[in-house]
N, C-alpha and C positions, 0 to 999 in steps of 0.2 A: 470489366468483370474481374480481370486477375488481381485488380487496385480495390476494390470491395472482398471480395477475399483475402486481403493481406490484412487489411484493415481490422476482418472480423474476427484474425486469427493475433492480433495484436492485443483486445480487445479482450478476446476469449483468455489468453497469459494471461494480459493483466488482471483480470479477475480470480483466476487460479491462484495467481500470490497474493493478491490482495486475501484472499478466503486462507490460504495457509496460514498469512501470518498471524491472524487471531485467532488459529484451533490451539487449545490447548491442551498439555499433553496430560493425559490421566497421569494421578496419584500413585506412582509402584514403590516397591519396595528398592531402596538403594537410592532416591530419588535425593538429590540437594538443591535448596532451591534459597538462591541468597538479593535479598532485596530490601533497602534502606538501611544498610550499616547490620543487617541480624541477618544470621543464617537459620533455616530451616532442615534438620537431616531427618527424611524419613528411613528409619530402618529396619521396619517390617509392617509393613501392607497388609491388612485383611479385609476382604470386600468381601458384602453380603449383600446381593440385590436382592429388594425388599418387594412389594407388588407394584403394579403400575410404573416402571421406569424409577420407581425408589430404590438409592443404593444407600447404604451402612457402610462407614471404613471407620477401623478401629485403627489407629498409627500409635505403634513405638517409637521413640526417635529423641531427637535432641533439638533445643535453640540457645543461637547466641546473638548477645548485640552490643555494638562501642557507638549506636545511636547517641542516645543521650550523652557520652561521653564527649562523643565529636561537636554538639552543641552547646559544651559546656554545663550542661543541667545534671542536676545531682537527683538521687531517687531521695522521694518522699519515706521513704522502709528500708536501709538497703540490704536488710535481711535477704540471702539469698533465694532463700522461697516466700518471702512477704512477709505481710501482717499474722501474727496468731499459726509461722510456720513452725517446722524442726529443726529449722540449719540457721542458727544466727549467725553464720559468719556472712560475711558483706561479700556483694554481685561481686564476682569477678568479669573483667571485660575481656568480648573474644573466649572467653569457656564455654564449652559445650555443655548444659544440662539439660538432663536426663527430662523425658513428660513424657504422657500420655494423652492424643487427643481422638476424640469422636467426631462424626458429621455425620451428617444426613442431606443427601443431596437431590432436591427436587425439581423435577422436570417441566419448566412453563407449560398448566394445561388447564382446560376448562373443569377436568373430571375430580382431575389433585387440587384440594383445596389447602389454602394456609388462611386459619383459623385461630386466634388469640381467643382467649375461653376465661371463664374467670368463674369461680360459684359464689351465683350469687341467690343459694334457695333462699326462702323465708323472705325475702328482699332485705338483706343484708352481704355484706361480703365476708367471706369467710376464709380464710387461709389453709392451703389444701395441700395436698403431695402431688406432682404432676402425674402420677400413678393413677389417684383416686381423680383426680381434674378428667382425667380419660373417662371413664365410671361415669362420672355427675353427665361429661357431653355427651355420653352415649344412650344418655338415660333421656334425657331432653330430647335428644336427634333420631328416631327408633330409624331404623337402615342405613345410621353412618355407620364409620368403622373409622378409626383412627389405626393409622401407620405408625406413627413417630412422632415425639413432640419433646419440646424442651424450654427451660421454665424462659419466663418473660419479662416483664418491666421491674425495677425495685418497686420498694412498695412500704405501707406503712407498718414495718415489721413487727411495734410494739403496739399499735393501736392506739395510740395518742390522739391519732385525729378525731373531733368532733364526733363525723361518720366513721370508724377506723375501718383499718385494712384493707384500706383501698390501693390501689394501684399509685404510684406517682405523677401519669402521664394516660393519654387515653385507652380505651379497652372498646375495640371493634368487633363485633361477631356476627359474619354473614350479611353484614349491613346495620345490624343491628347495633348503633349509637349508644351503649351501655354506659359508658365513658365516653365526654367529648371534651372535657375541659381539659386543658396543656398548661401547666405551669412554666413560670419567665423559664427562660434558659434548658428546657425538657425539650426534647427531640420526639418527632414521632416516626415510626416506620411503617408505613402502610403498604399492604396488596391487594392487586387486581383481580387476580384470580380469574386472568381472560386469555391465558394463555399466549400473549403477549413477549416479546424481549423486555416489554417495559412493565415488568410484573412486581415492581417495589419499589416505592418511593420513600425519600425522609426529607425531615425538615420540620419546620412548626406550622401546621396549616390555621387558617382561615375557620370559622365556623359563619355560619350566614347568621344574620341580624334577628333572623327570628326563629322559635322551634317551626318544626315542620310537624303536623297531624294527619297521618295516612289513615283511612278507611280500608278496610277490608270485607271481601265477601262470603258466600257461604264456603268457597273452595280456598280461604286463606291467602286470596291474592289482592293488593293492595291495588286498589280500582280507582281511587282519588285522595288527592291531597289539596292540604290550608295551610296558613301559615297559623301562627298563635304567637299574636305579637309580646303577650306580658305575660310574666308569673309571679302566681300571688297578689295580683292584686287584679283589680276590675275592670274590664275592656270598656272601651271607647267605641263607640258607633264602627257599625263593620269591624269590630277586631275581637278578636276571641283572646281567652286565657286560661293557664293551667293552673291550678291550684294545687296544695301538696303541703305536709310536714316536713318539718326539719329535724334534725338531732342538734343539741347544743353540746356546750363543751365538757359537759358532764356525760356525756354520748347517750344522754336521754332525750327518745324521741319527743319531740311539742306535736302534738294534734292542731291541726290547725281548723279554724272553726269558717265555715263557708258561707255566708250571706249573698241573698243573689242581689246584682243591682240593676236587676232591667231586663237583662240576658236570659237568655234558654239555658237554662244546667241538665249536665249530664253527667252522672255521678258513678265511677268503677268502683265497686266495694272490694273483690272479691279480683285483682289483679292477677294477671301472668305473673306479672314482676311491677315494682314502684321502687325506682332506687333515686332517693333525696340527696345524690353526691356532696351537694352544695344547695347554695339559697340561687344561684345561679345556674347551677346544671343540675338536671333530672332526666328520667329518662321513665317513663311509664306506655304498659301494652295490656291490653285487656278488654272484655267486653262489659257494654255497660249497662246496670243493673239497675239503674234508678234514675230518675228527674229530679228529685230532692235536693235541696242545700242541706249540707249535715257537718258534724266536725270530724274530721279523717282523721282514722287510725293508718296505725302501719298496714303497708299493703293496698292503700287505696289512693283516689286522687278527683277531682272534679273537673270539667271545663266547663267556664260559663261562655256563653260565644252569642255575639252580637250580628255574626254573618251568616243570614237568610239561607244562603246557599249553602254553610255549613248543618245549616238546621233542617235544611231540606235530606241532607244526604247521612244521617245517624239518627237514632233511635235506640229506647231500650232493646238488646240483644244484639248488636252490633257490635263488633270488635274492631278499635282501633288504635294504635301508637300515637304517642309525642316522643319527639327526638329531638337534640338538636343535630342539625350534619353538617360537612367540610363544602366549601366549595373551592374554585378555582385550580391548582394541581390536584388536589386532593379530593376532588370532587368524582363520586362515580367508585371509590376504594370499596373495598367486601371489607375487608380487615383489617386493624392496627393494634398498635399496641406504642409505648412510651420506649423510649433509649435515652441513656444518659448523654451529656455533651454532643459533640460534631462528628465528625465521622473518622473512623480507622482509615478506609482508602476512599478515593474520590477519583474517579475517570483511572482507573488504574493505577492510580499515584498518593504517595502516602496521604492523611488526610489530617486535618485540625485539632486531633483530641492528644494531647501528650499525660498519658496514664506511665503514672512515676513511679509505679509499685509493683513486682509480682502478685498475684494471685490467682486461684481460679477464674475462670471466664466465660462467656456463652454470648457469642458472636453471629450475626445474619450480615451474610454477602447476599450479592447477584453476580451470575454470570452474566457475559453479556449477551448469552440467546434464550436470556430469561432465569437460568434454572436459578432456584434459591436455596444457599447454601448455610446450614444452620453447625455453628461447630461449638465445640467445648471444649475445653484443654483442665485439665487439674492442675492442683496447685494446693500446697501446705503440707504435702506430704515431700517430703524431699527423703525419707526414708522408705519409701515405696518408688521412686524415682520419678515424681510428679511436682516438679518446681513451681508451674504458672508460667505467666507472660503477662508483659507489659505492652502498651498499645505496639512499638517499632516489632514487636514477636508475632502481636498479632496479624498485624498491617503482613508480613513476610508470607507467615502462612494462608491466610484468605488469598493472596494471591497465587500464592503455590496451588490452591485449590482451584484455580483460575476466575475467581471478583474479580470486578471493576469495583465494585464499590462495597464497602463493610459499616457494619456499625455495630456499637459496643452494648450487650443487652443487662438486663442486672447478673452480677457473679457470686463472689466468696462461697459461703456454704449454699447459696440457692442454686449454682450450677448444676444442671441434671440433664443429661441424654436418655430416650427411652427408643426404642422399636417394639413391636407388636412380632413374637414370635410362635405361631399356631393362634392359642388361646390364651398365652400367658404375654405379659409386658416386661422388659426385661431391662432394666438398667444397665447403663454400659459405663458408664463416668464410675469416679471413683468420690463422693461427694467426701466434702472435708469436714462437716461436722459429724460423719462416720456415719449416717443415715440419711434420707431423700428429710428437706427441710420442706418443710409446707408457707406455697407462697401466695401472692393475690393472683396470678394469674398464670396464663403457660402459653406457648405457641404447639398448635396440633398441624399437624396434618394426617387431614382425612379423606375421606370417598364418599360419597355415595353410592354402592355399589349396584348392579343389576340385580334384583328381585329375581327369585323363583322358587318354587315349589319341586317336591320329589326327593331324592336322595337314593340313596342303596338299596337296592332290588337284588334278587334272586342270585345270592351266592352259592358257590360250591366249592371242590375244595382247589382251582384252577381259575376262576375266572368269576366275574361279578358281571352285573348291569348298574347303571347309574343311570336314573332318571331328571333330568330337565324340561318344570312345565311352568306353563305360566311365564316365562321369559319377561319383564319388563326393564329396558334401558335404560330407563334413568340420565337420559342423556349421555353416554356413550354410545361409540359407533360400534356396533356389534356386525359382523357378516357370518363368522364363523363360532360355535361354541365348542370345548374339549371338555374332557378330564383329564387329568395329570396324574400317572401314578407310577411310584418305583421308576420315575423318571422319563416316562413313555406318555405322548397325548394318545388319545383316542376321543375320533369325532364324535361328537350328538346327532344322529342322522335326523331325518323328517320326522320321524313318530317320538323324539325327545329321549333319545335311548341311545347313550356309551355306555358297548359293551368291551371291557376290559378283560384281556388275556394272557395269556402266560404268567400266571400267579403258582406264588410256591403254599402247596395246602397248611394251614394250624398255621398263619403268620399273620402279623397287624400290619396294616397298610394307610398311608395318609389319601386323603383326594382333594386334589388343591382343580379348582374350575379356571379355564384360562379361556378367551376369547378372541379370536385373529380380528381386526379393523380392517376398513375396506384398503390401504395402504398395508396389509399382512405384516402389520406390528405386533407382535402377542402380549399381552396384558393378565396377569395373574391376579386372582382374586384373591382379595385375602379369605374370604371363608374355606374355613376345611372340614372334613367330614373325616371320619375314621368306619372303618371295619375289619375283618380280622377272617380267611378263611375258614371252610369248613375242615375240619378232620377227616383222616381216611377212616374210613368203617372198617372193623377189626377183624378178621379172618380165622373161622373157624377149623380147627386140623384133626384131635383127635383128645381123647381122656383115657384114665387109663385109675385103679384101684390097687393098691398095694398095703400092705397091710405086716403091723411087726404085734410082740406080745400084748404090745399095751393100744394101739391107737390103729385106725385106720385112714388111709392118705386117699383123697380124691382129687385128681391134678387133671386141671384141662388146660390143654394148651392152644393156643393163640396166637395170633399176628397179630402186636398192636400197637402200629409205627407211632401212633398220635396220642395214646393212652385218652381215646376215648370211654372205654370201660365204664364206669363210674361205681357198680357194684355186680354183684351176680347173688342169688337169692337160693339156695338148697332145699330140698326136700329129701328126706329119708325114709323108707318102707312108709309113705306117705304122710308122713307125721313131719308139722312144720319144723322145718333146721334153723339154721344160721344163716346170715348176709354176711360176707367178706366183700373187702374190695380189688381183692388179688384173688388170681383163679385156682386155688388151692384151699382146699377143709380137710382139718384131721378132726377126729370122730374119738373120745376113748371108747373101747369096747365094752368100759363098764357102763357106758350111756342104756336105760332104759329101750333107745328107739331100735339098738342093734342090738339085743341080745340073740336071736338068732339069725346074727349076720345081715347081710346088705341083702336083700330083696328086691327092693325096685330103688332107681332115683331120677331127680326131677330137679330141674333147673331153670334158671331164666337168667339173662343176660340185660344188664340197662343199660344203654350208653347213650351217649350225646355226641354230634359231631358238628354240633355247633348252630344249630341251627335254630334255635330257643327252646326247642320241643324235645323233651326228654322221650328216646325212642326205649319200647321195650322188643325182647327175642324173646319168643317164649317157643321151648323144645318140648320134644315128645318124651312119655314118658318110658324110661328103659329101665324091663323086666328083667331080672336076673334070679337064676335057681344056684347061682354062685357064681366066684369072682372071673372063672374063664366062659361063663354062658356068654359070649357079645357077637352079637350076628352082624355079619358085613353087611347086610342092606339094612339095618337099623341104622348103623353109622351114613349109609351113602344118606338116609335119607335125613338127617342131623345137618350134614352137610349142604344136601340141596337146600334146604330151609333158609340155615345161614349168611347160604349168598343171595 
């Protein structure tokens, strides 16, 4: 017994340090972190956790590297901040300069998705601001929400291509095979989005020999697939085919004209999307509207199909894709997008791509318990102290940030950082064509968040209710639901109702909803809600008439901590007065309505305390046979009125 317990306390160590030696230490401020010939100095940290286990770190700081020099390799630029910088004087080796970098650090999970997004309305590609990329995905996706996103593959920046502006390298969204073609020597980065440590992969995948054609139902879930061995041109016994235009090198689209030869046709006029990347890649979704052979315009596409079974299982009003998709590593990804050359690091250790230049950059690590770390660094401004980095700077910091593995995304002026802060999107990089450049694509991450109905209920000028109905998951694990406000939760009990307390009255307030997991993780949503409380109601005390040769003074006096007020409306010896918005009327005595003096007055009070409904006070009216006539129980009863 005593030899099994030594055993499992031997056991139980070594797993202790084995689990130490891979934590790695957060990002602070003061931190130096020197690895492959470059040093990394951060020297001031700001962290901003975002929702869902998303965090923001803005770094001040410095790099240096005698990389390349110890290799003997000279830079391609060796302008000290690059191509197209402000410092022409040449790297110095072992100098600290000055940058600014961003990241965004996401948590391996099924809920946080990483999403490569590209707009592609009208079924063409269009070059966008990672800004408006948010916009276009939110508009397509109704209940996502994007967290953070930063731009993605290079791409055809002038439009030259045949098809232009497309992307260099694939474009994955959600599964959805937008892009599947990889040019020689293009890299791709792909994720799982399974909540996995193995949450991203690269390399150049595999696509399967033939497209694939999913069927879907009436609830948009994809209930069977085929393959479709050929495009453009005519299947063979059992084999189906896709048909489709091309654009040629005048980037005018050809109609292609469809003959059937034997096969069953089914014909989408009237596409989700038909993107003709290539004569070899296409990627079409839609349902289909006709049996006809016809000549395709933009937007459309045919399959004629020779497989029984295929014809058994579609029909006009059906909705179905052709894709082509990955197999083998690559098989089973949600998302991808194109990276240039090899990689920055590899198992921890510098990696294959030697980048000979400063400039800006925009970089995707992994850690290695999944999380995916997306960074940017500037570059060309070296009067604003924003040098760049070259791959041995960058390889230093992804690890500083704690990668295993990095890869290089597109940079120069397309570099862009964004988070989602309330309702606005806020740029954090400092781009170097002095504005967000619009590109073919961006990497998002987003949510799906929990659904619900209700919102702000029954304020005063101390406390509110919040109402939560309708609750749907969404695939999160939900046990518990809050509100958040002024920094304090407050639970949603059984009937869907956080009631919020201790509020200061006439102030704005945010309501951020957060959710505890049955593991008591709390998780912040991003939707917010605003309200503002009520005002104190004003306190009535006393009036009083005084009077000199030319004018007469009517002053009533008042508590009114919140300048609820809004006006107060006169009557003189019954004849209509004047509105003020202060509690004060002078009167000349040359006025018509006072020639013999003040008789009777009459008043009314409007105020608002917030609460959408304009409230009126309306008093009694008080007789006077002159200015000392004023009865104390006229007044008591002024007063009982007004509270």
């Amino acid at each position: 017994m005593k030899k099994i317990l030594t055993m499992l306390l031997i056991l139980s160590m070594t797993l202790l340090f084995a689990w130490s030696g891979t934590k790695v230490k957060a990002l602070t401020s003061g931190m130096v972190a020197e690895h492959f010939s470059s040093v990394f100095k951060a020297t001031n940290v700001i962290t901003d956790e975002l929702s869902y286990g998303v965090v923001h770190t803005k770094v001040i700081g410095t790099t240096s590297t005698n990389y390349l020099k110890e290799k003997g390799i000279g830079y391609d630029n060796p302008n000290a901040d690059g191509y197209g910088g402000s410092d022409p004087s040449p790297i110095q080796w072992d100098r600290d300069y000055a940058q600014q970098i961003n990241a965004i650090e996401v948590p391996s999970s099924t809920a946080v998705k990483i999403i490569p997004w590209a707009n592609t309305d009208n079924h063409v590609w269009t070059k966008t601001t990672v800004k408006n990329f948010i916009s276009n995905f939110e508009k397509h996706n109704p209940g996502w929400s994007v967290i953070g996103a930063v731009n993605g593959d290079f791409f055809d920046i002038n439009g030259t291509g045949a098809f232009p502006f497309q992307t260099s390298g694939a474009n994955i969204s959600m599964g959805e095979y937008i892009k599947s073609g990889v040019p020689s020597g293009h890299n791709t980065v792909a994720f799982f989005n399974d909540g996995s440590t193995k949450s991203m992969i690269a390399g150049v995948p595999q696509r399967k020999s033939t497209m694939t054609l999913a069927v879907y139902n009436e609830n948009n879930e994809v209930v069977a697939e085929f393959p479709v061995e050929r495009l453009n041109s005519s299947p063979n016994d059992g084999q189906t085919s896709v048909f489709f235009g091309i654009y040629n090198a005048e980037h005018i689209y050809q109609p292609r004209n469809v003959t059937a030869s034997g096969g069953d046709i089914y014909t989408i006029e009237k596409a989700e999307l038909a993107l003709p990347n290539s004569a070899s890649d296409f990627y079409g979704r839609g349902v289909i509207t006709s049996r006809a052979a016809k000549t395709l315009a933009v937007g459309e596409f045919t399959i004629e199909t020779k497989n029984e079974a295929l014809s058994q299982a579609i029909d006009i009003g059906v909705k179905i894709r052709v894709q082509y998709e990955y197999q083998g590593e690559f098989a089973g990804i949600s998302g991808a997008t194109g990276a240039t050359g090899g990689s920055l690091l590899i198992n921890g250790n510098i990696g294959n791509t030697d980048i000979r230049n400063r400039a800006p950059r925009t970089v995707v690590g992994r850690k290695e318990d999944g999380t995916i770390v997306f960074m940017v660094i500037d570059g060309r401004q070296a009067s604003k102290g924003m040098y760049g980095a070259d791959s041995t700077e960058l390889a230093c910091i992804m690890k500083a940030y704690g990668c295993v593995e990095a890869y290089n995304l597109d940079g120069g002026g397309s570099s862009t950082l964004v988070t989602r802060k309330g309702k606005d999107i806020i740029v954090h990089n400092s781009p170097s064509d002095g504005y967000e450049r619009a590109d073919s694509n961006c990497i998002l991450v987003a949510v799906k968040e929990p659904s619900f109905g209700g919102g702000i209920v029954n304020t005063s000028i101390d406390k509110t209710q919040v109402k939560v109905s309708n609750l749907i998951a969404n695939g999160h694990d939900i046990k518990n639901m809050f509100v958040r406000v002024n920094g304090n939760d407050f639970l949603v009990d059984s009937n869907g109702v956080a009631t919020v307390t201790g509020l200061t009255p006439n102030t704005s307030y945010e309501v951020f909803y957060v959710y505890e997991n049955e593991h008591g993780d709390f998780n912040v949503l991003i939707k917010v809600d605003t309200f503002r409380t009520h005002k104190r109601s004003f306190e009535y005390i006393s009036y009083n008439i005084t009077e000199d040769a030319t004018y007469y003074y009517i002053n009533l006096e008042v508590n009114d901590p919140d300048s609820c007020i809004s006006s107060i409306e006169w009557r003189i010896n019954w004849t209509a007065g004047s509105s003020t918005t202060i509690p004060t009327l002078r009167i000349p005595k040359s006025h018509a309505s006072v020639q013999g003096g003040i008789n009777s007055l009459y008043f009314k009070i409007i105020y608002n305390v917030g609460n959408g409904a304009v409230t009126y006070g309306v008093y009694p009216t008080i007789c006077l046979s002159n200015l000392s006539d004023i009865k104390i129980d006229t007044i008591n009863t002024i007063r009982s009125i007004l509270k």
